[in-house]
N, C-alpha and C positions, 0 to 999 in steps of 0.2 A: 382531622378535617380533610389531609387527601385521599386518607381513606374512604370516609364517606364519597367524597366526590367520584372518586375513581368507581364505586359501586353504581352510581345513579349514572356514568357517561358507560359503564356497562349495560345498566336496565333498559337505558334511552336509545343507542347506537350501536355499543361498538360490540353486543352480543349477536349481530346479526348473521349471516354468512358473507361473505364479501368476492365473491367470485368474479373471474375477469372475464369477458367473450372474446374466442380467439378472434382473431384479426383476418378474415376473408375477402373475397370479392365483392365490390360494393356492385349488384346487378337488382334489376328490377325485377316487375309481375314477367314479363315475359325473358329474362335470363342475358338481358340487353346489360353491355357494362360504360362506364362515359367515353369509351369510343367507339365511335358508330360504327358499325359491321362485327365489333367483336362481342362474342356472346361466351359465356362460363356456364356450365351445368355441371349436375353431376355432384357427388359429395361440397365442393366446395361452392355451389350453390347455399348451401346451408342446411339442406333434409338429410342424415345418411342414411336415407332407406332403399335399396336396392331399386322397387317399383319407380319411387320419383326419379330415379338418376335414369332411368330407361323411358322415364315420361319426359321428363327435362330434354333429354336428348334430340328425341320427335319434335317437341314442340318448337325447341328454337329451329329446326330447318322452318318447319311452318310458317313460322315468324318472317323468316327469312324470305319465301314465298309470299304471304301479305305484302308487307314492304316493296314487293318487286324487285328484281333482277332480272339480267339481260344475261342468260345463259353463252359463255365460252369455250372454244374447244380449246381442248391444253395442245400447246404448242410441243410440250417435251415435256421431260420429268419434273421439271421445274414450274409448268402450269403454263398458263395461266388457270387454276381451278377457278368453277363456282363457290366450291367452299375447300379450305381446309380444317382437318378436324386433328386436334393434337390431345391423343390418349386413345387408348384403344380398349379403353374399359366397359362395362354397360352402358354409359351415357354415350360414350363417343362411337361403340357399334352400331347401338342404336341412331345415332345422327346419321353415321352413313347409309344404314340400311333406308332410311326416311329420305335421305339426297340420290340414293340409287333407286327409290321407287316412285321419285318425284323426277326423274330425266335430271336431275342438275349432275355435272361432273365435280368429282372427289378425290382427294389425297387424305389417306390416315396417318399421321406419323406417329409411333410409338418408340419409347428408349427400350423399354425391356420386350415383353413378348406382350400377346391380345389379354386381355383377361390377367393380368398379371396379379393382382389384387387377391381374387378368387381364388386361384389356383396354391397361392402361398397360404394360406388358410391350413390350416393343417387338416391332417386322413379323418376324415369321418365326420367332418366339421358341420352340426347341426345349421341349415340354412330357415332366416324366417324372412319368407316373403310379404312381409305388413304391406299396406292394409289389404288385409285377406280379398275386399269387395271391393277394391279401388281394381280399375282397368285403366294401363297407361294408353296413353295416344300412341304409343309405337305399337306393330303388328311382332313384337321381339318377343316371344313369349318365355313365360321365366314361373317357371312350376315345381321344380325340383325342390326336394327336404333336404339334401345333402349335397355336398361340396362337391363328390364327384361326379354324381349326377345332373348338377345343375352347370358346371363347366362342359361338359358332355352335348349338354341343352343349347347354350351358348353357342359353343364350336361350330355344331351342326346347322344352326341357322346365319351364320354370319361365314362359311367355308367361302361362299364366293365373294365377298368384300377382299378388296387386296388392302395392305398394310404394311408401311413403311417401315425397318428399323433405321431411326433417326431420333437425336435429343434436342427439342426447341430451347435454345438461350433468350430470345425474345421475336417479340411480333415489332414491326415498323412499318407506318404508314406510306403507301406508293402512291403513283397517280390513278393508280386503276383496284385502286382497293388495300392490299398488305400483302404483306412478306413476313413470314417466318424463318425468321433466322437460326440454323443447327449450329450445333457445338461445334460442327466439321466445317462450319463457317459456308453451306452452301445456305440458298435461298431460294424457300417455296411459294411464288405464288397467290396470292388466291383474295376474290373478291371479299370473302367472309372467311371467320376463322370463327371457331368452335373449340374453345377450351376445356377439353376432359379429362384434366389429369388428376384427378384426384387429389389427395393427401401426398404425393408422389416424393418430401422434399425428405429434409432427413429425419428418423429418428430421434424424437427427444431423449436430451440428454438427462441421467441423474446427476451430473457433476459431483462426483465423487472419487476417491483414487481407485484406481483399479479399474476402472471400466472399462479400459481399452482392450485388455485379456480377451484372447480367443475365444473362453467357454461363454465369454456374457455374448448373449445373443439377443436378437429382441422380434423372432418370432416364430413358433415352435411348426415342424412342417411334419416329422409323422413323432409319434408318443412311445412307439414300439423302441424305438432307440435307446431309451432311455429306462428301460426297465432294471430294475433293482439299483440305480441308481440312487445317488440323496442330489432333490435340484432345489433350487429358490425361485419362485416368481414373485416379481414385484408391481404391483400394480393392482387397479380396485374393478375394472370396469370388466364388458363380457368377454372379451378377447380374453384377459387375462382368469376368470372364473373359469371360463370352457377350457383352457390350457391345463389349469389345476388338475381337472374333473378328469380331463383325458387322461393326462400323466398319471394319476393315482389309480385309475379303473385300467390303466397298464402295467399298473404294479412298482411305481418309481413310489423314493418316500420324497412327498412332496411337502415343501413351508410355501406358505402365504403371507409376503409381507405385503401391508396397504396403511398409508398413513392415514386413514380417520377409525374410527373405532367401531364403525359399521359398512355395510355395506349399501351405497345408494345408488350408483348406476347400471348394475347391473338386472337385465329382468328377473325379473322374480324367480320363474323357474330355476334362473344359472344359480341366485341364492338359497334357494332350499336346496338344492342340488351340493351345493356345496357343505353346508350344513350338516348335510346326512353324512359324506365324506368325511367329514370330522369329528363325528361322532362314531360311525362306524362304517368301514369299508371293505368289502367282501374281496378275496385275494388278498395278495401280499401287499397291497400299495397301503400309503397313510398319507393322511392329509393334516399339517400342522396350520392351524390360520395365527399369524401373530399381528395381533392389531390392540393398538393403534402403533404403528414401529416405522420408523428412519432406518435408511439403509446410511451405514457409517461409511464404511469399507471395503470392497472385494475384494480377496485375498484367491492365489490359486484355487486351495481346496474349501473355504470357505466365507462368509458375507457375516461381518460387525452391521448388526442392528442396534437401535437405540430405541426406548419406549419414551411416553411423556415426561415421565421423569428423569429423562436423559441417563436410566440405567445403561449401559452397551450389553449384546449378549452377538456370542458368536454362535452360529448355523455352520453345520457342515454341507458343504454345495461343492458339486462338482460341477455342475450346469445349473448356469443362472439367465432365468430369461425377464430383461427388463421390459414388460408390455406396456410401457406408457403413452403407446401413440406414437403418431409424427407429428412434425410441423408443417403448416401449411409453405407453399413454395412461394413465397412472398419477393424472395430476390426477381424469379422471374417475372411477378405482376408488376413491380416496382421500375424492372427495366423495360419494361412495354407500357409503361405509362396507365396500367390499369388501375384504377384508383381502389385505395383498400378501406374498408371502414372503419374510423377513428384512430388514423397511423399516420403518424406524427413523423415516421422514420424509425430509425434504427437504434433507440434511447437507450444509454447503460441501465443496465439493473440495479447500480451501486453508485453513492458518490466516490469511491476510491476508485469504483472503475473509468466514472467520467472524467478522475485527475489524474489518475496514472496515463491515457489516451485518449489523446485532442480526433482522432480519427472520426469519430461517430456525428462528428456534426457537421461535416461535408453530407451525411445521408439523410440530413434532417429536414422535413419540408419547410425549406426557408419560403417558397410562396404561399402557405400557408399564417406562416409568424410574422412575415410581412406584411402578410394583407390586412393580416389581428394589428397589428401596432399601427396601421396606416388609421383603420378605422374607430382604433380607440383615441386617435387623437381629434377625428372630425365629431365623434361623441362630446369630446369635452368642449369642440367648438359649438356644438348644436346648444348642449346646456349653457353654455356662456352667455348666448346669443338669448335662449328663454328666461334666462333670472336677468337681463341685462346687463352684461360683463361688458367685457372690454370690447366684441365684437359686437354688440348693439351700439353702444356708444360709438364704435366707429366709423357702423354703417349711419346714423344717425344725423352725424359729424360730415358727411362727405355726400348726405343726400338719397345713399342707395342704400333705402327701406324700403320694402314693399308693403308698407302700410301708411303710403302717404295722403290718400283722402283724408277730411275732416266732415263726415256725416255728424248728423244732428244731433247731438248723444244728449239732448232736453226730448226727442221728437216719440211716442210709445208707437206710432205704429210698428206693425211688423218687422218692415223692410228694415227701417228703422235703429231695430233692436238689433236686427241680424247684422247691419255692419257697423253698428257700436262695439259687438261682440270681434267682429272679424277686426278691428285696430289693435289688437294685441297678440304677442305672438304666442300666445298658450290654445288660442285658438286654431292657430292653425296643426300646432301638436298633437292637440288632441284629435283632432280633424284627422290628422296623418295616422297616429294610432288607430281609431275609430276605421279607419278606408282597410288597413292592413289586416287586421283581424277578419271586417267582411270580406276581401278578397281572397286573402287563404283561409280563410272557412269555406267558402264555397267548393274552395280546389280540393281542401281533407275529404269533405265530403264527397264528390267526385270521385277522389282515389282511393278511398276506406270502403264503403259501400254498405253499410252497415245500419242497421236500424239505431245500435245506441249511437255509434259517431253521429249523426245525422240531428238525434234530439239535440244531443251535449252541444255540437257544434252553431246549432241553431239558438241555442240557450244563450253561451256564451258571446256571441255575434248580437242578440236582443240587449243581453243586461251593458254593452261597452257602448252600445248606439244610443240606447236611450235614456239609464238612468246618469250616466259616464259621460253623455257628450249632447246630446241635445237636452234634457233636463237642466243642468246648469247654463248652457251656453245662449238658448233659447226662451224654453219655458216658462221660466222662474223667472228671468227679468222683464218677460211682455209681463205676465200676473201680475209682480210686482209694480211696472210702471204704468200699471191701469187699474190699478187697485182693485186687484181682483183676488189678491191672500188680504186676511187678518193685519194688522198693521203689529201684536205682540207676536204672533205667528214668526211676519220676518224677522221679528227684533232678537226673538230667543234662537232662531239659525242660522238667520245671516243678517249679522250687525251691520251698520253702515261704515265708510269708509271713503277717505278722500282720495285714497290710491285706488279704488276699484273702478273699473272702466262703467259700471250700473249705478256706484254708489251705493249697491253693498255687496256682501262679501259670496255671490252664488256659489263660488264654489267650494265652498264648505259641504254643499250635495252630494260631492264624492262618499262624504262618509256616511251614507246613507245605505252605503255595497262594500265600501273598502274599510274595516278594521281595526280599531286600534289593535297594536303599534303597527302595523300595515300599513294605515295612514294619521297620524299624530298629531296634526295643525289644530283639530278641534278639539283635542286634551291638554295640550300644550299652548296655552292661549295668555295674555299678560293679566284676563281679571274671568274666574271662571262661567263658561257656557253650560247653564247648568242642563238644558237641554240636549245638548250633545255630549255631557259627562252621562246620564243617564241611557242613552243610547248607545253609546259606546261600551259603555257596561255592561247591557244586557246583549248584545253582540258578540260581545266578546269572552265572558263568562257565563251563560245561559242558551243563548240559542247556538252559537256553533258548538260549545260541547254537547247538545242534544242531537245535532244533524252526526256528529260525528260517530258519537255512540253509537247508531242504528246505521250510517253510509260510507262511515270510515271517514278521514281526511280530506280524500277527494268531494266532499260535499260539495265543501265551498272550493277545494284548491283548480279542481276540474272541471263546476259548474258556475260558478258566480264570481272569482275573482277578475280584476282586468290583466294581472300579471300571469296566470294561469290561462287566459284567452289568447292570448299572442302564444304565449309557449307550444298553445296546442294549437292554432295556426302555422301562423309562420315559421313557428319554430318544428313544424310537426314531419318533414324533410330530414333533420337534420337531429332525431332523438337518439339514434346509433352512434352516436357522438359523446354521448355523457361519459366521462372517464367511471371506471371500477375500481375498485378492487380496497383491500384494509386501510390503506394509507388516507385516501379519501373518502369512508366511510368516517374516520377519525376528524374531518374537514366539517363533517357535517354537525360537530360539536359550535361551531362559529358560531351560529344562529341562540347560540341557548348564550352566549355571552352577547348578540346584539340585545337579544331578551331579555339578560340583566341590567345592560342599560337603559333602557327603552322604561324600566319599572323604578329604575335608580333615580333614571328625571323625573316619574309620575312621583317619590315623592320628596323632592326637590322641589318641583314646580307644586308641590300641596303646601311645604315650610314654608314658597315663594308669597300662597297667598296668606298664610297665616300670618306671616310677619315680611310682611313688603320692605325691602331694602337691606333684608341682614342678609348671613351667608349663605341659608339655604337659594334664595335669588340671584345670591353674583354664583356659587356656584352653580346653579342651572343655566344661566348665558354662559357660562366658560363651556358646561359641557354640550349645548345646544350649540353653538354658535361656534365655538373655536377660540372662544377671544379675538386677540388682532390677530393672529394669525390663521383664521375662519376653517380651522379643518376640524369641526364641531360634529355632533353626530347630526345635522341637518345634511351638511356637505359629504361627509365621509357615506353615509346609511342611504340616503335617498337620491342622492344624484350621483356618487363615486361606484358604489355598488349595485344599488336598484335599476340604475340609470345605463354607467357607462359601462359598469364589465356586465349588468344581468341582461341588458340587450346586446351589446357588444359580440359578447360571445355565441349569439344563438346559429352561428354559421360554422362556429370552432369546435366547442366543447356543449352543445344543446342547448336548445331554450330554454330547461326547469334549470340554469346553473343557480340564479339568482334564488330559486322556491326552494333546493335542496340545499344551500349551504348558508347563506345568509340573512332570509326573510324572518324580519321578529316574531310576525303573527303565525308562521307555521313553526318556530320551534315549540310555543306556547300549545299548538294542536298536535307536534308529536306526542308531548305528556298527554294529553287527551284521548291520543289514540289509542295508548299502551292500556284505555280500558273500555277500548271499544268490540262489538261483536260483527267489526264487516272484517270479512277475510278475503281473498282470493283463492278459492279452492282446487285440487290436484289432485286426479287419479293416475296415480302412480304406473299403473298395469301400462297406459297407454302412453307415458314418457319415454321416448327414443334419444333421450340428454342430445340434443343437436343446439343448444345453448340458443335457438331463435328467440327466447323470451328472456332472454339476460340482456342479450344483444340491443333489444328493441327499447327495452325500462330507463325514459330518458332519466328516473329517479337514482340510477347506478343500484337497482336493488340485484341482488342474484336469483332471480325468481326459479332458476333450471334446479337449484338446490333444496327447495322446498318442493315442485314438482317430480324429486328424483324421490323423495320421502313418501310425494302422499301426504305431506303435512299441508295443512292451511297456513295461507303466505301473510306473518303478522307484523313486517320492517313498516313502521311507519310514517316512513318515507310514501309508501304511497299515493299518487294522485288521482286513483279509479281511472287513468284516462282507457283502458281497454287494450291496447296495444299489447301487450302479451298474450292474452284471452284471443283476441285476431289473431295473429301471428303465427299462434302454435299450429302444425301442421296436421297435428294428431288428435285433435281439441283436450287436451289433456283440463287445462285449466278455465273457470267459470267464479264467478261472484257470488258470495253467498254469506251467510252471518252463523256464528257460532257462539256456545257459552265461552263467556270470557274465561272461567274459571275450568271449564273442563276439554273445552277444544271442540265438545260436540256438535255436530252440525244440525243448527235449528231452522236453516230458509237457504233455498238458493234461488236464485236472482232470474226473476223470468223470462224480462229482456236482453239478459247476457245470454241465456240460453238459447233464446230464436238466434242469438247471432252463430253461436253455435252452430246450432242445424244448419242456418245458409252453408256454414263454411264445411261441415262434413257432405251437403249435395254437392256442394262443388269439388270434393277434393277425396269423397269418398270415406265411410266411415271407416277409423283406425281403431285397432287395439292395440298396439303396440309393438317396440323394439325393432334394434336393425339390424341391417341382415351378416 
């Protein structure tokens, strides 16, 4: 039995990739960060393609110029500058070249030397300026195929910019703008500040023994050194493929260790390239690739590797270069107050690490967890107040309700109806709802700019106004109290009732858009609706597996639900928020156990009508209801989860928390999906892995991993909302349908494609890779 299980939570979830997006600078369309005057470009804007980091650069002074500025002359070394720029790499050259040819005065501060980045690149080091046909807005021109040619290029146009050697500890707010504060503890300065430090921070670590040894290096500067040597590189990506390629075409016996068993970040050329290397290579060099392998150990003269099966084998190395990247410099954003996306602070990786030391939660964003627990408790006030808790009754009790008129609730006209409607507070909920969605629809739209946002959001904003909030609240009770429906009509959808403010039950109309178990009042009923058991049925087994088949998930999750509308509103700010990675990938198994409850009551509540009063009916109020102690799947599913943590958190942890991890009717459409033909599709060639569409998936899918393949993206988690397909800088990915059974691609998606072309006019067609 846990076998089976455990294969079907592998078929459903947890085969996916489950990748994390590093943690960068939260900066906008123009490289603006949430404090005003400071701006970030450059790699850790989020592109690492050489060309954007020298457009980036130009365009924030620009920026800067729109906005307006009151040009200053510097008093001394210390400024006061128009702008200071901290990095002296292409984006930050760039900026000053754009401030010295716009009259603004400038300070460059750099820790290491100009160009620092480049120049370490090792001898001969292939450069690719993507995208070929993009022209940045700087006049910096950057043409060169090779490393020393292209530092050569550099030098020669930026000779008269002067350049600080100086290390920024952080930026702090003055009266006339900021100060950049140096490790030497002086203080530069300057209206605007201009962050281009790149990747600058440390080295990722392999945390392993040994790593501290001299020979481990982590990045190779010329390859002739090392000839006839035995070296190890570790790592998967181009840096670390061109290192191989160089070392072994200089005659070194070179190993390849990479922990997956293929090769996916790398552009294709650096993989065929390698390839051949290992199959055969001309001179004395060799090229061993060991994948899928763990590095154990570094030992002086040699590195304990591990494969899947946790065999160990030892590699002779004299030189080991670990190429895993760096980390981004996060302490410094952190202590200048720049906000990072979805960073909580400085979280152990371990529970033994978070008990062995209390340390780590001084850096923790306590105004963030505070503001989450302040706000989950006026949630549980709001629901208190709408089912009548103790805060209705109190306001009730003491007079302050604001719904103390007594309108004519015998009276059909209009007005009438409308504030019959408006004496109960679900009215104004929905109201509230209804207002939220139109007002941040309008804004997505506004800020996406795009032909599909634009239908979807317009979709979404229709189906919540009118079948969701005016239909029931309106419509249906003038008809009804003027006899203008069928009199069996309303009997078989909306019975009568003494507690209903019309007299009968309108809003049962929800389920007319929302789903069984999505929405369950009309299946879970005390004597069955056979009109809405019918509808509900074909709802939910018939037409959403059909839309599903041919649109994927997001049919309904992205175009018609009410929880899916908010998310992609209001919540559409705040989608670089959804947590990643395997752990809560695993989270996403919740939904398939609401799902077995949700089918547990349907036939509970089917025993309940067969034989009224035995156990299947006291068991269905126990599990409905709570018993006495009310934490039943009514409370717990629809108003604890739906309610207070799936809205609660859409400012924490994204608006889809409640669609991805707990919504019944979407665990029911992941098994639907798993045989559907919509994919997300990815041309690999033009993938520069800059993780923007991992980043973006408020779903936590890893979409840069399927992208790095070329595979069509099958997690179905998916909600079509577009956001990756946008986002990518390179248009790599587009919507499209494939055989289910062979992956072949049978349609791609026409209006994802115009959105497409907008985004390569504006941004320039790419082919790929960085530089």
């Amino acid at each position: 039995m846990l076998n089976a299980l455990a294969r079907y939570a592998d078929w459903l979830h947890l085969q996916w990739p489950a990748g994390t997006p590093e943690k960068l600078p939260k900066v906008d369309d123009h490289f603006r960060t949430n404090i005003d005057g400071v701006y970030v470009v450059g790699d850790l804007a989020g592109v690492p393609l050489l060309k954007f980091s020298v457009d980036g650069g130009a365009r924030a002074v620009q920026d800067i110029l729109a906005r307006g500025i009151d040009p200053a002359e510097p008093e001394d070394e210390t400024g006061p500058f128009d702008v200071v720029i901290i990095g002296a790499g292409a984006s930050g050259m760039a900026a000053a070249r754009e401030a010295k040819t716009s009259g603004l005065s400038f300070c460059v501060l750099e820790s290491q030397r100009r160009f620092a980045t480049i120049k370490d690149f090792q001898a001969g080091k292939p450069i690719y300026t993507y995208p070929e046909d993009m022209t940045p807005e700087s006049d910096l021109a950057i043409s060169a195929k090779v490393k020393e040619a292209l530092v050569e290029e550099l030098e020669t146009q930026t000779a008269d910019l002067p350049v600080r050697h100086a290390t920024a500890h952080r930026i702090d707010q003055a009266p006339t703008g900021h100060e950049v504060v140096t490790t030497d503890g002086d203080r530069v300065r300057g209206q605007r500040v201009i962050v281009a430090i790149g990747r600058s921070g440390n080295f990722r670590s392999l945390g392993v023994p040994g790593e501290e040894q001299d020979h481990v290096q982590h990045r190779l500067h010329d390859p002739t050194r090392c000839r006839g040597d035995q070296v190890l590189i570790i790592g998967g990506g181009d840096s670390a493929a061109e290192a191989a390629a160089a070392l072994t075409e200089e005659g070194a016996d070179v190993t390849l260790s990479y922990r997956r068993d293929e090769f996916v970040r790398p552009k294709e050329e650096n993989v065929e390239r390698l390839h051949e290397l290992a199959t055969y290579a001309e001179g004395e060099g060799h090229l061993t690739l060991k994948m899928p392998t763990d590095v154990e150990e570094i030992r002086p003269d040699a590195v304990v590797l591990s494969d899947e099966h946790d065999d160990p084998e030892t590699v002779d190395a004299s030189h080991v270069f670990a190429m895993i990247g760096r980390e981004a410099p996060l302490d410094f954003f952190r202590r200048s107050g720049i906000e990072l996306r979805n960073d909580w602070g400085d979280v152990p990786d371990s529970l033994n690490e978070a008990v062995s030391s209390l340390s780590w939660l001084k850096d923790l964003r306590w105004d963030r967890i505070t503001a989450f627990a302040a706000f989950f408790f006026f949630m549980a006030a709001v629901y208190s107040w709408k089912d009548g808790g103790w805060i209705g009754q109190w306001a009730q009790a003491t007079g302050f309700f604001p719904f103390g008129w007594s309108p004519d609730t015998s009276g059909t006209g209009a007005f009438d109806i409308l504030l019959t409607s408006m004496q109960k507070p679900g009215f104004y909920y929905t109201f509230a709802y209804s207002a939220l969605v139109v007002v941040f629809g309008v804004k997505r739209i506004r800020r996406r700019k795009t032909p599909y946002i634009k239908v979807q959001t317009l979709t979404l904003m229709g189906i919540q106004v009118l079948p969701l909030f005016i239909l029931p609240e309106f419509v249906l009770p003038y008809l009804g109290a003027n006899g203008l429906l069928p009199a069996g009509f309303l009997d078989a959808l909306f019975p009568t009732s003494e507690y209903a403010v019309h007299g009968r039950q309108y809003w049962r109309a929800y389920g007319f858009i929302l789903a069984w178990p999505l929405f369950i009042w009309n299946v879970f009923t005390a004597d069955p609706l056979w009109w809405w058991l019918g509808i509900c049925f074909v709802q939910t087994f018939v037409l959403i597996p059909g839309m599903i088949y041919f649109w994927g998930k997001g049919a309904y999750c992205g175009w018609i639900c009410t929880c899916g509308a908010l998310a992609e509103t209001l919540g559409d700010q705040h989608r670089e928020k959804m947590p990643h990675g395997p752990g809560w990938n695993k989270l996403n198994l919740a939904g398939q156990v609401i799902m077995g409850v949700a089918f547990a009551l349907l036939f509970l509540r089917i025993g309940g009508w067969i034989w009224p009063g035995g156990w299947a009916a006291e068991a269905y109020r126990a599990v409905l209801h709570g018993g006495s102690i009310g934490l039943g799947y009514s409370w717990v599913v629809d108003i604890l989860l739906a309610g207070m943590v799936g809205f609660g958190v859409y400012f924490w942890l994204s608006g889809r928390f409640w669609c991805r991890f707990f919504c019944p009717l979407a665990a029911i459409m992941h098994i639907y999906h798993r045989f559907s033909r919509f994919r997300i599709l990815a041309d690999k060639k033009k993938c520069i892995s800059c993780n923007q569409c991992t980043s973006v998936c408020h779903q936590g899918i890893d979409v840069m991993a399927y992208a790095q393949k070329g595979e069509p993206m099958d997690d179905p988690e998916c909600v079509r909302c577009s956001a990756c397909v946008e986002t990518c800088p390179t248009g790599v990915l587009e919507f499209g349908q494939v055989r289910p059974n062979t992956g072949e691609v049978i349609h791609r998606d026409a209006l994802e494609a115009s959105l497409t072309r907008i985004q390569e006019h504006e941004n320039g067609p790419a082919d790929a890779a960085t530089a």
